[in-house]
ROVO-292004 format. One record per residue (C-alpha): residue in three letters; chain; x, y, z. Coordinates in nm, 2 decimals, m for minus. Example, Ala and Ser with C-alpha at 12.3 -4.5 7.8 and 13.67 -1.06 7.14 Angstrom:
residues 2
ALA/A/1.23/m0.45/0.78
SER/A/1.37/m0.11/0.71
***
This chain:
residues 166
UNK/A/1.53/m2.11/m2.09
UNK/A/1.28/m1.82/m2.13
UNK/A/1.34/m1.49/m2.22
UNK/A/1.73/m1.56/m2.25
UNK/A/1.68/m1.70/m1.85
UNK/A/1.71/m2.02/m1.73
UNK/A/1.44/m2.18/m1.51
UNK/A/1.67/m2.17/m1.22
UNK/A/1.71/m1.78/m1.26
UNK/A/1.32/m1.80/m1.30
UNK/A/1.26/m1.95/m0.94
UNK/A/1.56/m1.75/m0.84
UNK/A/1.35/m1.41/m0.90
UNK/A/1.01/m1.54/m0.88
UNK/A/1.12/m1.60/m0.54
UNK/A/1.37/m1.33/m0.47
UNK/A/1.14/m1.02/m0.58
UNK/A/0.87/m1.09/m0.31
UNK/A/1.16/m1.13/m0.03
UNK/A/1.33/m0.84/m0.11
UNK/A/0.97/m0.66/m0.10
UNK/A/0.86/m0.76/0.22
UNK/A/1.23/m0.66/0.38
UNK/A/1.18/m0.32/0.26
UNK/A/0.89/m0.33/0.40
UNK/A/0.97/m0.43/0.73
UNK/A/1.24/m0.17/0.73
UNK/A/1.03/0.13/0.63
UNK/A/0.73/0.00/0.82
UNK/A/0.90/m0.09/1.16
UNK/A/1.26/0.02/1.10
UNK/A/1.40/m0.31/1.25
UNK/A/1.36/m0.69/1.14
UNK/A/1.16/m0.87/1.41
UNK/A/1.24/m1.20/1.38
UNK/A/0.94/m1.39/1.53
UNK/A/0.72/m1.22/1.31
UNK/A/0.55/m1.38/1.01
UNK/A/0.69/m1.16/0.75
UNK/A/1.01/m1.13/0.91
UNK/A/1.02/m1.53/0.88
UNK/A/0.89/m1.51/0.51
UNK/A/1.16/m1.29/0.44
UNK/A/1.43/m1.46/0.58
UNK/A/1.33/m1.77/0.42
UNK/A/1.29/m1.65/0.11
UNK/A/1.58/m1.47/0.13
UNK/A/1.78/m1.78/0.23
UNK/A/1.61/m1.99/m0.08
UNK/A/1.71/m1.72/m0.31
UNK/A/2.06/m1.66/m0.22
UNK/A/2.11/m2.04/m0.25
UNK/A/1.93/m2.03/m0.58
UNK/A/2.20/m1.84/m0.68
UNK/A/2.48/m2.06/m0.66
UNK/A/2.24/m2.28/m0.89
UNK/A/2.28/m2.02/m1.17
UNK/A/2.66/m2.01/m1.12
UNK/A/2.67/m2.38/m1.21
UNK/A/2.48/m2.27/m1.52
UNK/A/2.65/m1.94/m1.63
UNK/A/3.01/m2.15/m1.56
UNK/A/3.10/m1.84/m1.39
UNK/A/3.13/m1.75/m1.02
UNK/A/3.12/m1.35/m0.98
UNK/A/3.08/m1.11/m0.66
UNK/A/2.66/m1.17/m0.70
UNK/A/2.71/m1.55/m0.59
UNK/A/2.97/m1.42/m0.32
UNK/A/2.72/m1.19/m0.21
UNK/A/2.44/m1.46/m0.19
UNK/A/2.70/m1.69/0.09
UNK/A/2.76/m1.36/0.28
UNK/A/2.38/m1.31/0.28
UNK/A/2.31/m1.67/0.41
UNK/A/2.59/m1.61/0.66
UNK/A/2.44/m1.31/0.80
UNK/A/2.07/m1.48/0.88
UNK/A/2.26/m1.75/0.94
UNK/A/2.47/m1.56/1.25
UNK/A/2.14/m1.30/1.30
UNK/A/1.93/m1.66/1.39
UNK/A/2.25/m1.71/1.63
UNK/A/2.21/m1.45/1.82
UNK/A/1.85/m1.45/1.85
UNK/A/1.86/m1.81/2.01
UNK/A/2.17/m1.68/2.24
UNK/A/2.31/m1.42/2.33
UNK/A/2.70/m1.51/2.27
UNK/A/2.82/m1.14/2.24
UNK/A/2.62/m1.02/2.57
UNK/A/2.46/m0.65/2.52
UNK/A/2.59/m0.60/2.19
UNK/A/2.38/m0.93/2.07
UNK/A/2.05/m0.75/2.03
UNK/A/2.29/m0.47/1.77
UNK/A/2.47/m0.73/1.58
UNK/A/2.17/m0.95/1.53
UNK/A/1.94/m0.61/1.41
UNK/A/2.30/m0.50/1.17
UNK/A/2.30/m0.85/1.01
UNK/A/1.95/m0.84/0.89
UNK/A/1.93/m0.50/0.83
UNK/A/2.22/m0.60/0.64
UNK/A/2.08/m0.85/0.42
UNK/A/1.84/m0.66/0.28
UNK/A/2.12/m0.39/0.15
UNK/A/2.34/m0.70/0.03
UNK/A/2.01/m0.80/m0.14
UNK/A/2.00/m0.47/m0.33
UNK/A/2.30/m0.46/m0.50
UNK/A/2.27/m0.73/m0.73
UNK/A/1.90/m0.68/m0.79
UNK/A/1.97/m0.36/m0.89
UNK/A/2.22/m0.42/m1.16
UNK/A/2.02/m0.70/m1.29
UNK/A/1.76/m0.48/m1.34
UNK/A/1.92/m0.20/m1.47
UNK/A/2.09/m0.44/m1.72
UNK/A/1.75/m0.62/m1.84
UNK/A/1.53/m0.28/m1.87
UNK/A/1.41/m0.16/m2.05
UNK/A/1.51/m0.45/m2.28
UNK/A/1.56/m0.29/m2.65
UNK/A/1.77/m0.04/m2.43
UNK/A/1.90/m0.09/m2.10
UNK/A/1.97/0.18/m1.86
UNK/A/2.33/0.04/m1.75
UNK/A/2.61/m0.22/m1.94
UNK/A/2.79/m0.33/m1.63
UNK/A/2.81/m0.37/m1.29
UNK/A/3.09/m0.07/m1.33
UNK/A/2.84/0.12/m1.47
UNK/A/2.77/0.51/m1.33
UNK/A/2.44/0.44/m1.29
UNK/A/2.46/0.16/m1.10
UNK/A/2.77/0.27/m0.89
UNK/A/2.53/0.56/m0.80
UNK/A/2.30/0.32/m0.65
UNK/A/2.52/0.15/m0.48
UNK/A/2.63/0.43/m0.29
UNK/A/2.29/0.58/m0.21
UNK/A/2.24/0.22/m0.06
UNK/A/2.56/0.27/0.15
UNK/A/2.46/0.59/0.26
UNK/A/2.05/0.48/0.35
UNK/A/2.19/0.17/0.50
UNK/A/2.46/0.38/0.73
UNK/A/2.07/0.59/0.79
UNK/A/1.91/0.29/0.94
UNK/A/2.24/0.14/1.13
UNK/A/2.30/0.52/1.33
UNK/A/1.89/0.51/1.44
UNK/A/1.88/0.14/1.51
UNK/A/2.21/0.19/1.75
UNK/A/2.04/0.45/1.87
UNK/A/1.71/0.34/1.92
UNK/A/1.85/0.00/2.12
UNK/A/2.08/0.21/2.33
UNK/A/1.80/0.39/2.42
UNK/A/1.62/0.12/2.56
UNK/A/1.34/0.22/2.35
UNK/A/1.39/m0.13/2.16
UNK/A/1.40/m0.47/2.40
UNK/A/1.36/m0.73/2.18
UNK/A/1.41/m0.77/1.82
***
């Protein structure tokens, strides 16, 4: 253990900060998740590794909370997103649940990276106490409302035509 940290949660971030990067990224560079691209495949693996990671640190904490539910929800949606990419099971509105599920995972990503971080910095005196904390419930809902953002202009953009294939 370093830093009160267990090596599992070490590889868990080490891994987990660059994937969470690069799909911000992708979403304020192209504003969709193109999955045959090489970052788009970074992220998605590294998203995958990560969230499994997580169910690592459960075995260690004892303690299964809503960050280790989130991490099987975020499996599930590249999981469903890969899916639909390989075939197209719900016809035309394929190519909009496969862009919502990992547009999706990025936003499911956030929230518990961003009360871990707020609960670990700065360290003499961390910004927020709990997952219930104001702070952190504000970002949670500025995440809601930027993720309802990018789900209105990438229905839009696909009903447009303007997007083929994602």
């Amino acid at each position: 253990m370093i830093g009160g940290i267990t090596y599992v949660g070490w590889f868990h971030t080490i891994v987990g900060i660059p994937a969470i990067l690069v799909g911000l990224y992708l979403l304020f560079r192209d504003r969709f998740i193109y999955i045959n691209t090489g970052l788009a495949k970074f992220y998605l693996i590294a998203t995958v590794i990560t969230s499994a990671s997580s169910l690592f640190i459960f075995r260690a904490t004892g303690a299964f909370n809503m960050a280790h539910f989130n991490s099987v929800i975020i499996i599930l949606a590249v999981l469903f997103a890969y899916i639909l990419h390989k075939r197209s099971i719900f016809g035309s509105l394929s190519i909009y649940l496969k862009q919502l599920a990992l547009t999706g995972t990025v936003f499911f990503s956030m929230l518990p990276t961003t009360v871990e971080v707020l609960k670990r910095v700065p360290p003499s005196n961390p910004l927020a106490s709990s997952i219930e904390d104001p702070l952190v419930l504000n970002f949670y809902m500025s995440y809601v409302v930027i993720f309802g953002i990018f789900a209105v202009y990438q229905i839009f953009k696909i009903s447009k035509g303007e997007i083929n294939e994602i």
